[in-house]
C-alpha positions as CSV (number, residue, x, y, z in Angstrom):
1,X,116.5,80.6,222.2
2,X,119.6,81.8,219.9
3,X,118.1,82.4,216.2
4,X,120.2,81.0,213.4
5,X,121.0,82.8,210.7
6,X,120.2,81.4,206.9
7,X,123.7,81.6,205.0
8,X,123.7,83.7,202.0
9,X,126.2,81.4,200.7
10,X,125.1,78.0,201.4
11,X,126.3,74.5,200.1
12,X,125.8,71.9,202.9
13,X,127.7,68.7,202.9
14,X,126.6,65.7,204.5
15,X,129.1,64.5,207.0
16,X,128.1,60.9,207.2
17,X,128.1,60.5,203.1
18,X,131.8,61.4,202.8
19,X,134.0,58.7,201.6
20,X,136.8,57.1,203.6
21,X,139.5,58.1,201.1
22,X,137.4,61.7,201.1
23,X,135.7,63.7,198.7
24,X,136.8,67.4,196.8
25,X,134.1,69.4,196.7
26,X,134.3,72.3,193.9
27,X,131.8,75.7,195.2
28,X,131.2,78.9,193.4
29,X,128.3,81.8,194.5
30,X,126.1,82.8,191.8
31,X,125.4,86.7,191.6
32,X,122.4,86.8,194.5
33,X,124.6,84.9,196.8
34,X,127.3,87.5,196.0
35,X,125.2,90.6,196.6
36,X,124.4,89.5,199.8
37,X,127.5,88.4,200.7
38,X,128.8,91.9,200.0
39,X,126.2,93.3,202.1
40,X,127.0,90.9,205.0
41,X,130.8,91.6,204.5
42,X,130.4,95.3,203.9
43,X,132.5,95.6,200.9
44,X,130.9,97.3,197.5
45,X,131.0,94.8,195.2
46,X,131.7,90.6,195.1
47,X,132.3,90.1,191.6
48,X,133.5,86.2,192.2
49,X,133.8,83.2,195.0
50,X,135.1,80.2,194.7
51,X,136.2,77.6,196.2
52,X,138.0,73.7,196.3
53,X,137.9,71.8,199.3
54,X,138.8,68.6,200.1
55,X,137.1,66.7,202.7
56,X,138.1,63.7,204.7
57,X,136.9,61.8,207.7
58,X,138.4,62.8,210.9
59,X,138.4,61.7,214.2
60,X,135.2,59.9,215.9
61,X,132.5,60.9,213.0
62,X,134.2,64.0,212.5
63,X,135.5,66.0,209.1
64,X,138.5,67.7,207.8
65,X,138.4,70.4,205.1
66,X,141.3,72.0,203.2
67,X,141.3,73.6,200.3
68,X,141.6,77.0,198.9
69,X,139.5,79.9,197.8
70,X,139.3,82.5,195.2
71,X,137.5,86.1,195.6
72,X,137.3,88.8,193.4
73,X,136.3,91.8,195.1
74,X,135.9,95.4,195.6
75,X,137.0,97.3,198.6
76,X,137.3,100.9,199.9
77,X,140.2,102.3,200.6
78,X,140.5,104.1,204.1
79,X,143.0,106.9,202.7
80,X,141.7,108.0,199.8
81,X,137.7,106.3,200.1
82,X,137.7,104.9,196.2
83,X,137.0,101.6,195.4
84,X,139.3,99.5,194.3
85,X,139.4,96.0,192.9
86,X,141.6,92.7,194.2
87,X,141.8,88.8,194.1
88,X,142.5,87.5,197.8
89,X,143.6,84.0,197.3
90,X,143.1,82.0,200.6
91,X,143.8,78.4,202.0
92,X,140.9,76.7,204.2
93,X,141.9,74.5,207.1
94,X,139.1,73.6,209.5
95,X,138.1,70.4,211.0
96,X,134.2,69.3,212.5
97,X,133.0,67.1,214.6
98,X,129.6,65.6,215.9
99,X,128.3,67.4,218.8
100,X,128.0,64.1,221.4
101,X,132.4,64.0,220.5
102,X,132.5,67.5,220.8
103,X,134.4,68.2,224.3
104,X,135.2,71.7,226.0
105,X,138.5,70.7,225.5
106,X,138.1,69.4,221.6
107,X,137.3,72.8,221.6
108,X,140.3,74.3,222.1
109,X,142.1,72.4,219.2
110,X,139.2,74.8,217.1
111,X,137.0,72.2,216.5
112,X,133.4,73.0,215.3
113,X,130.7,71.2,215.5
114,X,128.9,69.2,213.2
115,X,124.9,70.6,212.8
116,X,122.1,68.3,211.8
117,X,124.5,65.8,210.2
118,X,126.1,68.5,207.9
119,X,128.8,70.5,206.8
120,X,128.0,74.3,205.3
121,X,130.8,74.5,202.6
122,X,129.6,77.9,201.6
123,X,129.1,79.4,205.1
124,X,132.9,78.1,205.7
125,X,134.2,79.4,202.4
126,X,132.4,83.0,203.9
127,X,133.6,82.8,207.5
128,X,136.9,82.1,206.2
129,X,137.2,85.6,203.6
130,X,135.8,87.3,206.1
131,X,138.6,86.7,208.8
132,X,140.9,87.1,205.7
133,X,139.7,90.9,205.0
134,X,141.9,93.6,205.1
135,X,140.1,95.3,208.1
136,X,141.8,98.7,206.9
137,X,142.4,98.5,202.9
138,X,144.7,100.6,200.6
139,X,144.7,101.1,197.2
140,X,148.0,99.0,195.8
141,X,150.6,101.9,196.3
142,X,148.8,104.0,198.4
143,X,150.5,105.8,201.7
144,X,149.3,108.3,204.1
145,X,150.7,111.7,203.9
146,X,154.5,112.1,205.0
147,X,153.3,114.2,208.0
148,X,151.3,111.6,209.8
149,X,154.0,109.0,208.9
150,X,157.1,111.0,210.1
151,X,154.9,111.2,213.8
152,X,155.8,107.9,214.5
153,X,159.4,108.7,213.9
154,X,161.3,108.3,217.0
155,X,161.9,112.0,218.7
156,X,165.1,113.0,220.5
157,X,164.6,114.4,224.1
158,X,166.7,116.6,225.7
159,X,167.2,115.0,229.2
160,X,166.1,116.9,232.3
161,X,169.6,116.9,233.5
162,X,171.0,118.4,230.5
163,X,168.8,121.4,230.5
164,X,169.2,122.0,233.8
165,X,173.1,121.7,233.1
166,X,172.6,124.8,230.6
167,X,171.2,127.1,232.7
168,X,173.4,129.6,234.5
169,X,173.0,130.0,238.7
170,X,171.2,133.5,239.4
């Protein structure tokens, strides 16, 4: 049996209450869901989340969200290891639908399912500034050092032929 995990960040929407003409749905963590967000994200500090989605039906029982969301956040940066602080500002597409409409090929058009008649706002809002991370952060301005940089500089080899051309018959 697969164990579910509780969302730090959780506001569920119920799909079946959502108006034809749709719904925007305004979400913001407080500071527990942030601290464990952080933890679950790995970064040091969350200091906001936010986010406006609108919601509309969509297809066969199904949902679509779009919106946009707001973090203020603290990241490491992998050159020189301090923290440093940055807004990501990210837009939210992602549609639902009920499991029985659910097909493997539904699937591909990245479809996800719809669990016990609801929509998690939060846990979508999360999944969505997670994939959004900077999976190796800098510090705004920040470079590595000339060195490393200059390896990937293309380097000029001296054809085989060419140094064989230079050297004299014994």
């Amino acid at each position: 049996m697969k164990h579910k995990r509780t969302p730090e960040f959780s506001r569920p929407l119920q799909a079946d209450r959502v108006p034809k003409l749709g719904s925007t749905e305004k979400i913001k963590a407080d500071p527990e869901e942030l601290i464990l967000l952080a933890r679950r994200l790995k970064v040091p500090v969350i200091h906001a989340l936010s986010a406006e989605i609108r919601a509309t039906p969509w297809r066969g029982g199904g949902l679509k969200l779009e919106g946009h969301l707001t973090a203020d956040l603290e990241q490491v940066s992998v050159i020189s290891l301090e923290a440093f602080r940055e807004t990501i500002s990210v837009p939210i597409t992602r549609y639902f639908l009920p499991p029985g409409v659910l097909t493997e090929h539904e699937e591909d058009d990245d479809a996800d399912p719809i669990e016990n008649g609801r929509v998690d706002l939060g846990e979508v809002a999360a999944e969505v500034l997670a994939l959004d991370l900077e999976p190796y952060p800098r510090k705004p301005g920040e470079a590595f050092a000339d060195h490393i940089e200059e390896m990937d500089a293309p380097v000029e080899k001296e054809s085989p032929f060419a140094i064989l051309a230079k050297r004299q018959p014994e």
